[in-house]
C-alpha positions in Angstrom: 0.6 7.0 12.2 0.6 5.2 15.3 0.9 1.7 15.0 -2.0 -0.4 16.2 -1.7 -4.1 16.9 -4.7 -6.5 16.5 -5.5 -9.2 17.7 -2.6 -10.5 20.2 -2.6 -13.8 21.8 -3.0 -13.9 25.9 1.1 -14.6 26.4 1.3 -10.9 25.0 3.4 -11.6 21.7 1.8 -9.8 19.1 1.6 -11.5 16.1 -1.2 -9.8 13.8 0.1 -6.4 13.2 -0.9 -3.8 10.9 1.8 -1.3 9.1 2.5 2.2 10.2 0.9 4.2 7.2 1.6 7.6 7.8 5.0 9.5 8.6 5.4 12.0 10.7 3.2 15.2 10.3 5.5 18.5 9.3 4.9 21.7 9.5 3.7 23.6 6.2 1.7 27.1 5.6 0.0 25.7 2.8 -3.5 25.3 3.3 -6.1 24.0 0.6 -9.3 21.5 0.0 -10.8 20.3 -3.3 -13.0 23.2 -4.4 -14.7 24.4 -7.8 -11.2 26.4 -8.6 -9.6 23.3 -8.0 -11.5 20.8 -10.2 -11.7 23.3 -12.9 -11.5 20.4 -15.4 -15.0 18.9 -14.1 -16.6 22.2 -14.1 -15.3 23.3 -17.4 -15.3 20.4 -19.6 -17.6 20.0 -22.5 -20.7 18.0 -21.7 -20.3 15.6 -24.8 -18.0 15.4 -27.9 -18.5 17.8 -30.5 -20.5 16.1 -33.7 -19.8 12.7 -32.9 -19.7 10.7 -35.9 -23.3 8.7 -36.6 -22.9 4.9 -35.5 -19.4 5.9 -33.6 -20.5 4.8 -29.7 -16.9 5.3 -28.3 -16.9 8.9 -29.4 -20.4 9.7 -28.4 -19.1 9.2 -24.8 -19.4 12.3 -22.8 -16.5 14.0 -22.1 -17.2 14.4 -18.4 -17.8 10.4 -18.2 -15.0 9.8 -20.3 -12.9 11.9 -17.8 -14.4 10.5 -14.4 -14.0 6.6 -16.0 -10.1 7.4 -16.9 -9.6 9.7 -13.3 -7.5 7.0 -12.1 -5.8 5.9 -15.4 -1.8 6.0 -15.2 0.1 7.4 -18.1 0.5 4.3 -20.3 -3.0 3.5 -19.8 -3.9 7.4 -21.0 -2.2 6.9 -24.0 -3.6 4.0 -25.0 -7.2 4.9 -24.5 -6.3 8.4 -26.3 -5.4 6.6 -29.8 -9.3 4.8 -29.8 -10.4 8.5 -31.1 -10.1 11.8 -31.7 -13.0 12.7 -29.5 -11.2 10.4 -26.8 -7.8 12.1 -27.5 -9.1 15.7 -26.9 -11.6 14.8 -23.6 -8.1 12.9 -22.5 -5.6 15.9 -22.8 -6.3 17.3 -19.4 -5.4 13.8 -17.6 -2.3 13.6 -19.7 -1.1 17.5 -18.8 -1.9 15.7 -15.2 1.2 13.3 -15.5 3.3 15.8 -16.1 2.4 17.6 -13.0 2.7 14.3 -11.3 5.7 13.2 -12.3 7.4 17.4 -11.3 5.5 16.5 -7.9 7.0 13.6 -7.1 9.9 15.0 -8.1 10.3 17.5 -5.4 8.8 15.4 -2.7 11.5 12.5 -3.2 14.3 15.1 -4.3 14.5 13.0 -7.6 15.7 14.3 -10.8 18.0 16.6 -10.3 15.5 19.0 -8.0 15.8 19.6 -4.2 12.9 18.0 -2.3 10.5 20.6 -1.8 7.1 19.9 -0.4 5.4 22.7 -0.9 6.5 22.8 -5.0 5.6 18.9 -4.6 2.3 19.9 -3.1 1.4 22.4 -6.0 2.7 20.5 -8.8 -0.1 17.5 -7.3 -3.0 20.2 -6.7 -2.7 21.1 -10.3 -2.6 17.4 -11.3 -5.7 16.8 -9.5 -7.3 20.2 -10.5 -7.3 18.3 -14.0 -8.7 15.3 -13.1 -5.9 12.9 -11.8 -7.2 11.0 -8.7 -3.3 10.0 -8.4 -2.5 13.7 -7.8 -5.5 14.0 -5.6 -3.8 10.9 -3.2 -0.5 12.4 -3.1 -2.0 15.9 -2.4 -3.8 14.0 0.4 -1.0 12.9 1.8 1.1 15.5 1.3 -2.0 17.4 3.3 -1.9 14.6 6.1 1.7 14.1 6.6 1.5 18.3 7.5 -0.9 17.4 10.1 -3.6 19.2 8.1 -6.0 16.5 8.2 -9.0 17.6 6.9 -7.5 18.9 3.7 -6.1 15.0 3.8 -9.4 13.4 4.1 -11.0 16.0 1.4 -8.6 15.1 -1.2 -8.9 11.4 -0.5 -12.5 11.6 -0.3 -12.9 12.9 -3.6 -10.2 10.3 -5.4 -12.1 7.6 -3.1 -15.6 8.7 -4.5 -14.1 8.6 -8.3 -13.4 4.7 -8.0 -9.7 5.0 -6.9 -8.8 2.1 -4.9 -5.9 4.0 -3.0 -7.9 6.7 -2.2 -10.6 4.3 -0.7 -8.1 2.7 1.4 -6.3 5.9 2.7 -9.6 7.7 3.7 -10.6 4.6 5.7 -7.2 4.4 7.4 -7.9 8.5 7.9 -11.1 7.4 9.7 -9.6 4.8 11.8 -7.1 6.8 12.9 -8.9 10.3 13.5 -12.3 9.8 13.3 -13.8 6.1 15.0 -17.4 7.5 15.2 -17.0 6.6 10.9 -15.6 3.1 11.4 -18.4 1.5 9.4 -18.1 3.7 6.9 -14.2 3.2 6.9 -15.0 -0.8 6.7 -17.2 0.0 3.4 -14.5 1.8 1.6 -12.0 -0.6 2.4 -14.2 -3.8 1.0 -14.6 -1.5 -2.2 -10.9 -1.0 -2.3 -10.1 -4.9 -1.3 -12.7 -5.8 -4.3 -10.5 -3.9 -6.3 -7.5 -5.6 -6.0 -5.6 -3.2 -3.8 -3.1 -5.2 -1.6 -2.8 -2.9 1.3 -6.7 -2.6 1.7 -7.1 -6.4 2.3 -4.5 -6.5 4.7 -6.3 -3.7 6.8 -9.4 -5.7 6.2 -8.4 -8.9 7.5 -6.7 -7.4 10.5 -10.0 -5.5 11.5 -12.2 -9.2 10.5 -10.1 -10.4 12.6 -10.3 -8.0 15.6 -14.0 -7.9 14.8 -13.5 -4.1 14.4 -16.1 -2.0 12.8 -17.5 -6.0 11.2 -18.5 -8.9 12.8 -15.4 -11.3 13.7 -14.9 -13.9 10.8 -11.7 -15.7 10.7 -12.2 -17.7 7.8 -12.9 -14.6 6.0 -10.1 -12.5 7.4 -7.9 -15.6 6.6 -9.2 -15.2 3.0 -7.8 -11.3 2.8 -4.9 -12.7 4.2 -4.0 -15.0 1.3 -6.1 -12.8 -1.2 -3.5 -9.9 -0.3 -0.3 -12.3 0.2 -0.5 -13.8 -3.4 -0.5 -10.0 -4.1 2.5 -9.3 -3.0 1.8 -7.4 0.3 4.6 -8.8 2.8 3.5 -8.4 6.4 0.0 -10.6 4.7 2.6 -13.1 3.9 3.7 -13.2 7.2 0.0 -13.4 9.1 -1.4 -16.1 6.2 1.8 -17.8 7.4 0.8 -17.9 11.3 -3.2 -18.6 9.8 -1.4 -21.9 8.7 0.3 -22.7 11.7 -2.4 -22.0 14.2 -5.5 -23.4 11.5 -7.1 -20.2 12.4 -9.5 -19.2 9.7 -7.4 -21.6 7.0 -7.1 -25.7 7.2 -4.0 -26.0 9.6 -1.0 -27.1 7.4 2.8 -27.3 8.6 4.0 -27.1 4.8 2.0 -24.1 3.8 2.9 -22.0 7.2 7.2 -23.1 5.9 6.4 -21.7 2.2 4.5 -18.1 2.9 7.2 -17.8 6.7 10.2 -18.2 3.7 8.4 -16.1 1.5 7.7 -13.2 4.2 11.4 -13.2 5.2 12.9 -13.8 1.8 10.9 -10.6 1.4 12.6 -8.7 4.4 10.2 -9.0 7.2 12.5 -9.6 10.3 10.1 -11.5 12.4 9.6 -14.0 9.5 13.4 -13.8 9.4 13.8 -14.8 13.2 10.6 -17.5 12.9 12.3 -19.0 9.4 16.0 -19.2 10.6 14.0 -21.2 13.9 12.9 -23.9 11.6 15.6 -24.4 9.6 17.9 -24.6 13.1 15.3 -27.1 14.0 15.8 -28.9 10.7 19.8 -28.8 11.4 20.8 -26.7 8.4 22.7 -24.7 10.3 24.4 -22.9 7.8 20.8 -21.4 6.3 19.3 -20.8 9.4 22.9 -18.7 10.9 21.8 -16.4 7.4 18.3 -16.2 8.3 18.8 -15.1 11.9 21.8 -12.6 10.9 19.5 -11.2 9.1 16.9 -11.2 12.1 19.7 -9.5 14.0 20.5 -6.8 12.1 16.6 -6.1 11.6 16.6 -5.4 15.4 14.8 -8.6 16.6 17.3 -9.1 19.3 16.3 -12.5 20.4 17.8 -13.9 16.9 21.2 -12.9 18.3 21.2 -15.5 20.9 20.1 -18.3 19.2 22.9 -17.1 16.6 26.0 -17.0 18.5 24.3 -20.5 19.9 24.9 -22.1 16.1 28.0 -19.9 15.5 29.9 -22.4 18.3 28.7 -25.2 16.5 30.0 -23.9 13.0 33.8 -24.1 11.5 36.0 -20.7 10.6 34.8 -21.4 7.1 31.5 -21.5 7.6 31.0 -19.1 9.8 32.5 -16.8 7.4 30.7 -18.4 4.3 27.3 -17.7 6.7 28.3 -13.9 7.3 29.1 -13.3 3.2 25.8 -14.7 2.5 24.4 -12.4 4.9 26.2 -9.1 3.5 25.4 -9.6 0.5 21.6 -10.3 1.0 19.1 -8.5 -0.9 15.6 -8.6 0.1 13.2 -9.5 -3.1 10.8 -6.6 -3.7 7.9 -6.3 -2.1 4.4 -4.8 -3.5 4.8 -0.6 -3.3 1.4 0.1 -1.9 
């Protein structure tokens, strides 16, 4: 996915940057789209449980509710709601046979567990998941689809999870329509409130950088600010970094020095490099030396090649033993772990 950078200030640094989603598209003869053969499940599901039991409302539940309410449901989840009844159990078993196919698929996409990656074994193993139900499969199908450059078969799939309450597929058909079709902007803006309401971390980034750009919605920084933080406390590590500069500036939040410090050390304690380079800054600033020499090592090796000067700067200023002290805290650095999504 191309990267897109909004907003930037007028000295050209670009601060509010969204992620690159999308890898490279590859090549693949596979072609499909979600059709009746596909969601076989849907079509071919019993209407209701058989004899529900008088007075039992949890096993009166249609199955084809049962199944569109638990689409999204991860294993764990699945088994839980399976032990309520037998009714549940049975109107389940599809879903479940869908982890398995979900866990084969990631399998071959990753090369995990003893298999060669394989896309296009990844790529059956997730049409079969989501021909049972599984809007999971249906997103990595979609991606799978997209990443081949087959972009309506992308968008189909992540239509379909989006319209079955998945917040993953919400946000990835919006990004879709960003990125290939800006005639449905509004509509992309829609599925990525849905999505943000949701809790999904990654949809209320994108939100906030489009309320902030004013694209597709009217321009509100207090309220892009809000997605900023919302996703931040979620875990999402370039939000971190943008809440951060919200701080510094006061754009959209009350400005405030000690909040801008905490969620900068939080977004490079979490790997981002430019939070790295800003964070090693103030602590230079601060004369810990020693701290900041880490932070901007770490800059370094990131590729933000300004760091390196201000580095070697502190280096001269350091002993043997602390130069060396600053280099072993650097090598053995591990980055805490971010959100996945």
């Amino acid at each position: 996915m191309k990267q897109m950078t909004w907003p930037c200030n007028s000295d050209g640094h670009h601060h509010f940057s969204s992620l690159p989603f999308f890898r490279k598209p590859q090549e693949s003869p596979i072609p499909a789209k979600p059709s009746k053969s596909h969601l076989s499940f849907f079509n071919s599901a019993p209407k209701s449980a058989p004899n529900p039991p008088q007075g039992s409302d949890f096993s009166a539940l249609p199955y084809d509710v049962l199944a569109r309410i638990a689409a999204s449901f991860a294993l764990p989840s699945l088994k839980t709601a399976s032990l309520v009844c037998r009714a549940w159990r049975d109107a389940l078993k599809p879903l479940r046979e869908a982890m398995v196919f979900l866990k084969w698929g990631k399998r071959f996409k990753h090369g995990r567990g003893g298999v060669k990656a394989n896309s296009r074994k990844a790529l059956d193993s997730f049409l079969k998941g989501a021909a049972r139900g599984s809007t999971l499969a249906m997103v990595d199908a979609g991606l799978i689809y997209w990443e081949m450059g087959k972009k309506e078969e992308g968008i189909a799939w992540y239509r379909l999870a989006a319209e079955l309450g998945d917040p993953t597929g919400q946000c990835n058909l919006a990004i879709c329509y960003f990125q290939a079709y800006p005639s449905k902007t509004t509509e992309a803006i829609g599925w990525l409130y849905q999505a943000s309401f949701a809790g999904h971390v990654r949809a209320q980034y994108q939100l906030a950088l489009c309320l902030h750009q004013g694209r597709g919605v009217g321009r509100s920084l207090p309220e892009a600010a809000r997605w900023y933080l919302r996703a931040a406390e979620g875990g999402y590590v370039r939000a971190m970094y943008n809440t951060s500069l919200c701080y510094l500036m006061g754009e959209g939040l009350v400005q405030s020095h000690r909040l801008a410090r905490k969620w900068m050390k939080r977004a490079a304690d979490h790997g981002h490099s430019k939070a790295q380079f800003e964070h090693g800054l103030g602590l230079f600033s601060e004369g810990d030396m020693m701290k900041a020499v880490v932070y901007l090592e770490l800059a370094t090796r990131a590729g933000e090649r300004a760091a390196a000067h201000v580095k070697n700067v502190i280096l001269q200023q350091l002993s043997a033993s602390s130069r060396d002290r600053a280099m072993l805290l650097a090598d053995t650095w591990r980055d805490l772990p971010a959100h996945p999504s």
